[in-house]
Phi, psi and omega in degrees: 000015197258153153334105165258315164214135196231162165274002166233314206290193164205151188222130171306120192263117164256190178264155172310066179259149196276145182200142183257124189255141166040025159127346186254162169272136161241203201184121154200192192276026234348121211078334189283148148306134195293338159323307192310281174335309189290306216291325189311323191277003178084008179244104142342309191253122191241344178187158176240133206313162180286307172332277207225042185013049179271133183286140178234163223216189174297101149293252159267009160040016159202065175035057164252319180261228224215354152359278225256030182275106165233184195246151204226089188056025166106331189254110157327116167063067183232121149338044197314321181287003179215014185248155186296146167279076175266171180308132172073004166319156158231116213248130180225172156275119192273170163224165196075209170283327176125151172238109178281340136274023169277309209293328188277000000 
């Protein structure tokens, strides 16, 4: 599923790193949005609203809305659709609003 050729944009082959979403190893690219890297991997659902537990998916895909907050290495309402993918990430689900002291 990932973009491979578009007719304007151009995407950057960064290397090949292991990263864990909810306990599984994945495989994406380094540098790339850690969105990216799950929608290549089939997941769809990066969280479900607080209010009315609706799953929510790729929005706006340059960190304006609240879509894509998941927990990152322990820290809470992090921004998947804009943040770079490195090596040994640990990718979870948030629930809720997020708890800013789980990460500590």
């Amino acid at each position: 599923m990932r973009i491979k050729d578009h007719p304007i944009l151009s995407f950057a082959e960064g290397k090949k790193v292991e990263f864990t979403f909810e306990g599984k190893i994945l495989t994406g690219k380094e540098g790339e949005p850690i969105a990216a890297a799950l929608h290549d991997a089939g997941i769809r659902v990066l969280r479900h609203s607080p209010r009315h537990n609706r799953p929510r998916g790729f929005f706006c895909a340059i960190g304006n809305c609240s879509s894509c907050l998941m927990v990152v290495d322990g820290k809470p309402n992090v921004k998947v659709c804009v943040t770079p993918l490195q090596e040994g990430m640990r990718v979870q689900y948030q629930k809720g609003k997020g708890d800013i002291n789980a990460a500590n």
